[in-house]
C-alpha positions in Angstrom: 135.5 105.9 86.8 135.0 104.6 90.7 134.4 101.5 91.8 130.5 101.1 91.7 130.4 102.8 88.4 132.9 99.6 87.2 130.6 97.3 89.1 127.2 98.6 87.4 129.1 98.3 84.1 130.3 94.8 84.8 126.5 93.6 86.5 124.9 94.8 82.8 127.2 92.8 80.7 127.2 89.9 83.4 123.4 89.6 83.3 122.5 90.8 80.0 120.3 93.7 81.0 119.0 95.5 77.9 117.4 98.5 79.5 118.6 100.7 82.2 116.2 103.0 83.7 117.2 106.2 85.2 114.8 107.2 87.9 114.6 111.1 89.6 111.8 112.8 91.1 109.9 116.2 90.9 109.0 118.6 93.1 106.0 116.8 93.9 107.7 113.6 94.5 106.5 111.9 91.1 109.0 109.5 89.8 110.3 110.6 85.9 112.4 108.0 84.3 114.1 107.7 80.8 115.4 104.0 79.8 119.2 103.9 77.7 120.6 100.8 76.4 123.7 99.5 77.7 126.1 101.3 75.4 125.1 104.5 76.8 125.8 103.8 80.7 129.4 104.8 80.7 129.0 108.4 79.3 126.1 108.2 81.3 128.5 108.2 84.4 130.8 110.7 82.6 128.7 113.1 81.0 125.2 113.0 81.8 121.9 112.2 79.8 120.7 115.6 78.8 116.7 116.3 78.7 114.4 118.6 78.6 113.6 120.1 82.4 111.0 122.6 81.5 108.6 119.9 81.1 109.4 118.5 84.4 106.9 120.0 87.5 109.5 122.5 89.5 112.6 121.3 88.1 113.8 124.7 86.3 113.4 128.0 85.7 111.6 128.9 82.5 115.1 130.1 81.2 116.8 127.0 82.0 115.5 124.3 79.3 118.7 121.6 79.0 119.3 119.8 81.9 121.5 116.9 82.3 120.7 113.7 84.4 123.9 111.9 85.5 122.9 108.2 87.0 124.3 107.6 91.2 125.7 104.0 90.6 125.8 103.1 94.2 122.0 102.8 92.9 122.0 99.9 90.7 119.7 97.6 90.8 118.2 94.6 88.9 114.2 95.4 88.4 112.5 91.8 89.5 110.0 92.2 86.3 106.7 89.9 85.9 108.0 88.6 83.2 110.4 86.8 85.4 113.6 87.9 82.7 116.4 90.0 84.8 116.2 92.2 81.4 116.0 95.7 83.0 118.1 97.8 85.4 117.8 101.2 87.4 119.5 103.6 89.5 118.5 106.9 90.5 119.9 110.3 89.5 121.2 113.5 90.6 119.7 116.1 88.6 122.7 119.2 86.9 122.5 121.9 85.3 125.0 121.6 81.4 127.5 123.4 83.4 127.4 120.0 86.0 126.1 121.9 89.0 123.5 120.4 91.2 119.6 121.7 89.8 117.9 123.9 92.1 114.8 122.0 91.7 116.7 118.7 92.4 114.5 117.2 95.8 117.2 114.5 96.0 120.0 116.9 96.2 117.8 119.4 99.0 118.0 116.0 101.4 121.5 115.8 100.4 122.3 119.1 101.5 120.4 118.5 104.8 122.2 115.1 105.4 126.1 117.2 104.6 124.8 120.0 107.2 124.2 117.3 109.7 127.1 115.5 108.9 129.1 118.7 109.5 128.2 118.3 112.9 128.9 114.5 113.6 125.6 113.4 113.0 124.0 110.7 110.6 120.4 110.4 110.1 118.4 107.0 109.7 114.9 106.5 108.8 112.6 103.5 109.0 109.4 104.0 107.4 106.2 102.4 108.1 104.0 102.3 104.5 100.3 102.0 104.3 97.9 101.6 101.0 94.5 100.2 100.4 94.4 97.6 97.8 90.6 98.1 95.9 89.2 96.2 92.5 89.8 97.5 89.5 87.1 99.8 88.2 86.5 101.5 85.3 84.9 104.5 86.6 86.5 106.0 89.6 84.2 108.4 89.9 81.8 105.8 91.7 83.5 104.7 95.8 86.2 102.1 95.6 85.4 98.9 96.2 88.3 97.2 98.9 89.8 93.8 97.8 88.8 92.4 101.2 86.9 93.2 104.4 90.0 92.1 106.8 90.8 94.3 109.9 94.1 94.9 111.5 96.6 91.8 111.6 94.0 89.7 110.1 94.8 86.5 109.0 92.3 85.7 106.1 92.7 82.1 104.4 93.5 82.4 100.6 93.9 86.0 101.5 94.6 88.5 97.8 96.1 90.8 100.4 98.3 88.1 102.0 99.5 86.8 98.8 99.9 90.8 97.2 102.1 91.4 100.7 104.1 88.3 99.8 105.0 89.3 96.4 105.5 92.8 96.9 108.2 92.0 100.3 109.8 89.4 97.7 110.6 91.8 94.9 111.7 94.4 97.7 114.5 91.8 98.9 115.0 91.0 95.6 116.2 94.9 94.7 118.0 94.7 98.1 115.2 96.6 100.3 115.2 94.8 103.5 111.5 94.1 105.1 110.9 94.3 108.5 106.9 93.6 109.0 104.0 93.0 106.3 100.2 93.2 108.1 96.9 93.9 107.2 95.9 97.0 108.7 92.6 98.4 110.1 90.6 99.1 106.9 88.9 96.8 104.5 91.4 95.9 101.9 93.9 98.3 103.7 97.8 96.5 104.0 101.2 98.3 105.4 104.4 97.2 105.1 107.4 98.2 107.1 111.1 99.1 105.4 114.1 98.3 107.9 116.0 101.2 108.9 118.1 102.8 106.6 120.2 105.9 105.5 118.0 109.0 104.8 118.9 109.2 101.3 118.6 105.3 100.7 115.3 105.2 102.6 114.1 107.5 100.5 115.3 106.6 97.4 113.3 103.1 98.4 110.1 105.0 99.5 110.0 105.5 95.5 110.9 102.1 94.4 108.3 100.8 96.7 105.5 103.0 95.7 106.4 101.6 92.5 106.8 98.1 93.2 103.4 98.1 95.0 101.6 99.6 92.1 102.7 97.1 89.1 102.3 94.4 91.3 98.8 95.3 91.6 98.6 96.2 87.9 99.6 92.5 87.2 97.0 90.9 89.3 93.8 93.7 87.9 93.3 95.2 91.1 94.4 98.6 91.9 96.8 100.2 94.7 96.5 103.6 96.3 98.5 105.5 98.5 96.0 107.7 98.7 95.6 109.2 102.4 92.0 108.8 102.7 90.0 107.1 100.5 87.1 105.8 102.6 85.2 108.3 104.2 84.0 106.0 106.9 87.6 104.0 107.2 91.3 104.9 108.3 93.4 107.2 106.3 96.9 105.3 105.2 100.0 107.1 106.8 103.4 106.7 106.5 104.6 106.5 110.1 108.3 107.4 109.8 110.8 106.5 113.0 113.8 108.9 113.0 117.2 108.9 114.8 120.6 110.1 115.0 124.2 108.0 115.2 127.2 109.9 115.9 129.8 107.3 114.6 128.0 103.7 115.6 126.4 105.2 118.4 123.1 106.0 118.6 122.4 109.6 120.0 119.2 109.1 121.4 120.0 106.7 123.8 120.9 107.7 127.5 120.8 105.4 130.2 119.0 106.2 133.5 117.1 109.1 131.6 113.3 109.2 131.0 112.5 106.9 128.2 115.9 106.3 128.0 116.2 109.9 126.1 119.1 111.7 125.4 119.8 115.2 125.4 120.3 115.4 122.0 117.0 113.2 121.6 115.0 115.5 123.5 116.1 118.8 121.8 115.5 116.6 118.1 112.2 116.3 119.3 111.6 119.9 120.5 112.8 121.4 117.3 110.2 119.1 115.2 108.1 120.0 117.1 108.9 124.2 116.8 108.7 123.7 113.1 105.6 121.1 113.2 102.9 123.6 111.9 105.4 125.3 109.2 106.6 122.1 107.7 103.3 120.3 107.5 102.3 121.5 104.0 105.5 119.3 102.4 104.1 116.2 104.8 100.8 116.1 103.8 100.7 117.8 100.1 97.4 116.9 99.2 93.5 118.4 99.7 92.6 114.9 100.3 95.3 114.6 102.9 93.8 116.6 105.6 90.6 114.4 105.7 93.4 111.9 107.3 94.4 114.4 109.7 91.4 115.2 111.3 90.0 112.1 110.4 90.7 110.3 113.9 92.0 106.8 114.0 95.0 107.6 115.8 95.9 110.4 113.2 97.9 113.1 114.6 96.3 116.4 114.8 97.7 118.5 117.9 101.4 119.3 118.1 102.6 117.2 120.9 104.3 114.0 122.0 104.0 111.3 124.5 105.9 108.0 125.2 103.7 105.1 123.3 100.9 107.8 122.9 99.7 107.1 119.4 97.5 110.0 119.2 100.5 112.4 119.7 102.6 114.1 116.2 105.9 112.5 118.0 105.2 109.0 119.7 108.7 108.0 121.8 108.6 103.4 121.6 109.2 101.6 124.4 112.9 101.1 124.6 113.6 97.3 123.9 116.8 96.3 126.7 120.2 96.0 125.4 119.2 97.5 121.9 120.6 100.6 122.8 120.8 101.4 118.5 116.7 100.9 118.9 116.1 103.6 120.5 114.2 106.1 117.9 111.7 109.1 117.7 108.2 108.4 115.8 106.6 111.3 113.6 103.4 110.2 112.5 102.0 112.8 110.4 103.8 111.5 107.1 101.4 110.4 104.7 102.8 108.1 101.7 102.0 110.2 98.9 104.7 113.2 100.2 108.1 113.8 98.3 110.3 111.4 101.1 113.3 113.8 99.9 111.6 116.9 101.1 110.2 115.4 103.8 113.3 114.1 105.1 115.2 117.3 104.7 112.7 119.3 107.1 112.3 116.9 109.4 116.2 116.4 109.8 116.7 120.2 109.6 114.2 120.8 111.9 115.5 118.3 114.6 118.9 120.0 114.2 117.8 123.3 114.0 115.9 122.0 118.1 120.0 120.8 118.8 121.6 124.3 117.8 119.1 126.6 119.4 119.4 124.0 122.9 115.5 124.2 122.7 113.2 122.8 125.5 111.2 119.6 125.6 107.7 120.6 126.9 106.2 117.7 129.4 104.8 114.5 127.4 101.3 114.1 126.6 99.8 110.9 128.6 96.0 112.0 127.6 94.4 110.9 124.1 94.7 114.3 122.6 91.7 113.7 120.6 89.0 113.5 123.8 90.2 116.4 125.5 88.2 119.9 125.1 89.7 122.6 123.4 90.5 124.1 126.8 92.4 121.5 128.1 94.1 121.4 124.8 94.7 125.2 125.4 95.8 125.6 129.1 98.6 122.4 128.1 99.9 124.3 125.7 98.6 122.1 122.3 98.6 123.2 119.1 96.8 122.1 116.5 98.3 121.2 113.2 96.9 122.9 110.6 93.2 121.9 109.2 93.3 121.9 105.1 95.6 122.6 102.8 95.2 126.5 102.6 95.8 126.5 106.7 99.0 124.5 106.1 100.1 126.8 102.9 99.6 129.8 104.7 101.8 128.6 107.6 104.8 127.5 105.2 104.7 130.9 103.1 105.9 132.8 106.6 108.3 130.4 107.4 112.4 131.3 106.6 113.0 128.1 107.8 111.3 126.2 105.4 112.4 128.4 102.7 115.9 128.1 103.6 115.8 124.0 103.4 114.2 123.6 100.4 115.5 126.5 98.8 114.0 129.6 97.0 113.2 127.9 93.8 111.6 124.7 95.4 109.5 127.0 98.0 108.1 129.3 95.6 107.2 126.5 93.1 105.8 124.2 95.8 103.7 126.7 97.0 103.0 127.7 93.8 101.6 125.0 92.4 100.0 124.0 96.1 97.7 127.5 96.1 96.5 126.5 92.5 95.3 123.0 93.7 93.5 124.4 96.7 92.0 127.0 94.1 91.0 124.1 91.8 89.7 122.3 95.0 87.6 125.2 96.1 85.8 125.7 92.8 84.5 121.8 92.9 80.6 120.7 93.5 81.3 117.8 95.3 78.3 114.4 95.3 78.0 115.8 99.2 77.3 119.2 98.4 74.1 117.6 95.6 72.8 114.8 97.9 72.8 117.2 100.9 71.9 120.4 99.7 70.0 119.8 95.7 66.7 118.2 97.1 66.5 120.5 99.4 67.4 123.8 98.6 
């Protein structure tokens, strides 16, 4: 038994938790969770809580029912609950197989495996994520628009705001699990909030990506309105993203930085950049999972939709901040195609693997991108070299099901399931009448 497992088993007797939730994730990046009582922690930490992981989406082979879940103690938290009562616990999980080997539909352990590759080479990867949702009233029948909580706009300050107070709540029980705020704002859309996690660890920012999504939603459970991460719910509003800043240390120092270069960028920096870039088109699938999610994409407002970057251009896939003097450790790369319904563990991997993959192969950083992307003509686009990322679903599924790369980060049995299940949706998708397709077309035709 280490240290932290001693610690979690001390912290449950000292503050009389009853329940202890362990928390892992699917393929798809939906939390799963299974509560023990405090008796059962410590073979929990030896041994594992076995389960059933055929009935979890992607997590084994149809051959391969038992699985174990063993809880990662350097985890533990205390769960803020409404009820006010410290009763309940969680930590997340790494996902084995009986024999104790890591699952090969495990998302937490594929970031794990990028973040040892990395490491192999002196690098660390931290990630500060930037998380947008809409906050509607409740409704019954969902089948009927969304009604927004508010009609604020972006860093609106409404008096006896529901947004303002939810914001304060939600950044409270964050501290409170030891998830460090850096902003809270209301954003452009009516109803629409974002709240901004402090850099972190890959692993540990993702691992609070989950808890937050989480947080955010039973919060808004307990007031009867409803939160969704959902990337574009309005047709005529901004899509919520999940604009993620990136960057390397090597020991304290941070790898981007270089003094006297162009936007202060590194040689390492620039290459990072170049490989996300490289892999932007094969990777999006995994950053934007849903059908829905491409109506963000080439929605507009300041959504990414052309492969290119720019210092402070916020209609380019990579955006390069304004360096801030004497903070050298500031100095970050911003991928803005995230949305915040995408499995962080996944997301993470290939956009780590990808940056390192730009470092190994020494690969070039094409000239920035000054123009708004969006207003220039498809020739312009063409003769500077712009891609487009792709347009729907299918587009972005076909591009991943070429790509070795992708395969080989995720893993055989990730890829194929992911795509797998992906095609399906797009099937289901296709097959739909939508209320556009009757109001348009029914009268008429």
């Amino acid at each position: 038994m280490n240290a932290q497992q001693e610690f979690a088993l001390r912290a449950v007797e000292e503050n009389d938790i009853r329940f202890i939730r362990l928390w892992f994730t699917d393929v798809l990046g939906q939390l799963k969770s299974v509560a023990i009582a405090p008796a059962e922690l410590e073979a929990a930490f030896e041994e594992g809580i076995g389960f059933d992981g055929s009935a979890i989406e992607g997590l084994t082979r149809v051959s391969e029912d038992d699985m174990l879940v063993r809880p990662d103690a350097s985890t533990f938290q205390i769960l803020p609950l409404s009820s006010g009562e410290n009763s309940t616990a969680r930590m997340f999980c790494d996902v084995l197989t009986p024999e104790g080997e890591p699952s090969l539909g495990d998302s937490r352990n594929v970031l794990k495996n990028a973040l040892d590759n990395a490491k192999g080479k002196g690098f660390s990867f931290y990630c500060h994520p930037e998380i947008e949702f809409y906050l509607f009233r409740h409704q019954d029948d969902w089948t009927r628009p969304p009604v927004p909580i508010d009609e604020g706009g972006y860093f609106d300050q409404v008096p006896r705001s529901s947004s303002m107070d939810f914001r304060r709540a939600a950044v409270s029980q964050l501290e409170d699990l030891g998830i460090p705020v850096e902003f809270s704002h209301h954003e452009t859309g009516p109803g629409q909030n974002e709240i901004d996690l402090r850099h972190a660890g890959a692993l540990n920012a993702a691992d609070s990506i989950m808890t937050f999504r989480t947080i955010v939603k039973e919060i808004s459970l307990d007031r009867g309105i409803y939160a969704s991460f959902m990337p574009k719910p309005l047709v005529d509003q901004p899509g919520s993203g999940m604009h993620t800043h990136l960057s390397l240390f090597e020991g304290d120092s941070n790898s981007f930085y270089e003094a006297g270069q162009e936007f202060s960028m590194s040689l390492t920096a620039r290459q990072f950049a170049a490989g996300i870039l490289y892999h932007a088109q094969e990777i999006t699938a995994v950053m934007n999972q849903y059908v829905n999610s491409y109506k963000r994409l080439w929605g507009g407002a300041e959504a990414p939709s052309y492969v290119c970057w720019g210092h402070n251009n916020r209609s380019a896939l990579l955006r390069i901040p304004q360096y801030k003097p004497g903070k050298i450790n500031s100095a970050r790369i911003e991928f803005r195609a995230l949305d915040p319904t995408c499995n962080p563990y996944l997301a993470f991997a290939l956009l780590l693997a990808a940056g390192i993959d730009g470092i190994d192969q020494q690969m070039d950083l094409e000239e920035p991108t000054n123009d708004d992307v969006w207003e220039l003509t498809d020739a312009e686009r063409q003769a500077m070299g712009i891609r487009p990322l792709p347009g729907s679903l299918d587009a972005a599924l076909r591009q991943m099901e070429k790509s070795e790369f992708v395969a080989g980060v995720l893993g055989e049995h990730v890829f194929e399931y992911f795509l797998r299940n992906k095609h399906a949706e797009w099937r289901e998708y296709r097959q739909q009448i939508t209320q556009y397709e009757l109001s348009k077309y029914l009268p008429r035709l």
